[in-house]
C-alpha positions as CSV (number, residue, x, y, z in Angstrom):
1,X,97.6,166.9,113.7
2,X,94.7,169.3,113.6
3,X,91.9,169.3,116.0
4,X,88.9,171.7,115.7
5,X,91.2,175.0,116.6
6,X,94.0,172.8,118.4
7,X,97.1,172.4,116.4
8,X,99.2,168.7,118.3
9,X,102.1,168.6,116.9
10,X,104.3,165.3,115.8
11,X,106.2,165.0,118.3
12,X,104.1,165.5,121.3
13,X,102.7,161.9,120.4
14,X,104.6,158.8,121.2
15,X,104.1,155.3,118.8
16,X,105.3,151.9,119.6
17,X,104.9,149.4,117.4
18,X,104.3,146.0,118.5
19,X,102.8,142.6,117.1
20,X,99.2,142.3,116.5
21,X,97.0,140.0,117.9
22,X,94.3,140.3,115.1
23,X,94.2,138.8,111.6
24,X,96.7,138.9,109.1
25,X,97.7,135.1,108.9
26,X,101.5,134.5,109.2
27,X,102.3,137.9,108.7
28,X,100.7,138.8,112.0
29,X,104.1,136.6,113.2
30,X,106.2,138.4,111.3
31,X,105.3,142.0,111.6
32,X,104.7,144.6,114.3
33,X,101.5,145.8,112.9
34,X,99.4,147.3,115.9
35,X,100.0,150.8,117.2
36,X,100.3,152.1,120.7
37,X,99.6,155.9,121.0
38,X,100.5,157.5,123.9
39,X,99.6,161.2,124.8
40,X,100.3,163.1,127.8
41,X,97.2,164.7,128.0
42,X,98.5,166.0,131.5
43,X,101.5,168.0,130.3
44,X,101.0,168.8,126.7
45,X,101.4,172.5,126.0
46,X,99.1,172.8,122.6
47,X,96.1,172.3,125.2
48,X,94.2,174.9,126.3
49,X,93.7,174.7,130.5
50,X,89.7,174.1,130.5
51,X,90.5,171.5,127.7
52,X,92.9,170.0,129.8
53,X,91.3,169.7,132.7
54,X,87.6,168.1,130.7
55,X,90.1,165.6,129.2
56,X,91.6,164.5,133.0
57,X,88.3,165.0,134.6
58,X,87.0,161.9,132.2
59,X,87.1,158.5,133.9
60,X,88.1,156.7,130.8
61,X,90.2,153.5,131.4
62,X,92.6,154.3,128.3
63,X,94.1,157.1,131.2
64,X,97.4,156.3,132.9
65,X,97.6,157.9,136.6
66,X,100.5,160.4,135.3
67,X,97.8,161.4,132.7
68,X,98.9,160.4,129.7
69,X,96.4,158.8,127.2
70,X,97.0,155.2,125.6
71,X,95.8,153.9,122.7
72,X,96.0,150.8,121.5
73,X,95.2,150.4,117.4
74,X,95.2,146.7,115.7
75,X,91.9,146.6,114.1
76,X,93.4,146.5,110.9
77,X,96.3,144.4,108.7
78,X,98.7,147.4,108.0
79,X,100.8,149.2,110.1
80,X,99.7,152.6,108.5
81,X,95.9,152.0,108.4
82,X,96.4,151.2,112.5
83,X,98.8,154.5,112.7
84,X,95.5,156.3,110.9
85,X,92.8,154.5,113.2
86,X,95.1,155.5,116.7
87,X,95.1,159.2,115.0
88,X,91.7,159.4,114.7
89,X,91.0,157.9,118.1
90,X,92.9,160.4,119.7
91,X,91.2,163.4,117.5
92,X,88.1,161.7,118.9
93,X,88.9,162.4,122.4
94,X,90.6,165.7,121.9
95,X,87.1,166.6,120.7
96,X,85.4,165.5,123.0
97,X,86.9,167.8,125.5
98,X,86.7,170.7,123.6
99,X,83.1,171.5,123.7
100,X,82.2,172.4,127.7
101,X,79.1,170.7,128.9
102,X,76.3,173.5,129.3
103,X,74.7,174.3,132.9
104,X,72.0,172.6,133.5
105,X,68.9,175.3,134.7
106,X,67.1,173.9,137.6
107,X,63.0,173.5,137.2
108,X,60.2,173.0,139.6
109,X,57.8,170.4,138.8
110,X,54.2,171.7,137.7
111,X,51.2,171.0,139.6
112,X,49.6,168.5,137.0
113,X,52.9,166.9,137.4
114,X,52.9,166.6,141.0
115,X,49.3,165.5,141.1
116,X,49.7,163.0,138.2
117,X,52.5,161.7,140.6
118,X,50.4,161.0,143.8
119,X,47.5,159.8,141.7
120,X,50.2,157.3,140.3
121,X,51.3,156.3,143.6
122,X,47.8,156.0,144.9
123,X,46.6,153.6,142.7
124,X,49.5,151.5,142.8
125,X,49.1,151.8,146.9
126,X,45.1,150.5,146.2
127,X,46.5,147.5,144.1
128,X,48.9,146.4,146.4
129,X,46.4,146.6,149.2
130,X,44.1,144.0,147.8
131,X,46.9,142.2,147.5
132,X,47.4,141.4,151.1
133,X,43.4,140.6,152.6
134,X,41.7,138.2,152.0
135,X,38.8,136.8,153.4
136,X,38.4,133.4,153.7
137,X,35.2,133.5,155.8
């Protein structure tokens, strides 16, 4: 499995088959359709160590303690198209991590901005004011 210039292989990824819970009439009885995907994102060694640590540093649900990713495929009737869907899932997330978030520069407010501010919080002041008094006499 190829991802951006990461190279996963085969066995680095661990499916289990189980029964589906979606459609697929009696078959879905009969026939372990849906996929579980597990990854250890935490020790696999085609991961590059900033990758790594973007993909552990996520607080995604789908991430066991031990850091290994699980994903759970059944959207579809056949076990291959769920096998596919998982793949892709995972390629998803891989991605995800490979691009580093960029540094964010750090900007003053302008003085229009500042004075369109307390021009805002002054007339909202005024309204609330008139709120309060009023003079019954």
């Amino acid at each position: 499995m190829r991802v951006g210039h990461i190279t996963i292989d085969d066995d680095e990824l661990v499916e289990r088959f189980v029964r589906s819970a979606g459609p697929g009439g009696q078959n879905v009885n009969k026939v372990a359709t849906a996929v579980e995907l597990r990854f250890d994102v935490a020790g696999s060694p085609s991961l590059t160590e900033p990758v790594r640590a973007r993909l552990l540093a996520r607080r995604d649900r789908r991430m066991t303690n031990e850091g290994v990713l699980v994903l759970s495929a059944q959207r579809f009737r056949t076990q291959e198209r769920n096998r596919e869907d998982a793949r892709e899932r995972l390629a998803a997330f891989i991605e995800s991590g490979l691009h580093a978030p960029k540094k964010r520069i750090a900007t003053r407010p302008t003085r229009a901005s500042k004075e369109r501010r307390l021009d805002a919080k002054r007339r909202s002041s005024t309204i609330k004011q008139g709120r309060g008094r009023r003079d019954w006499d």
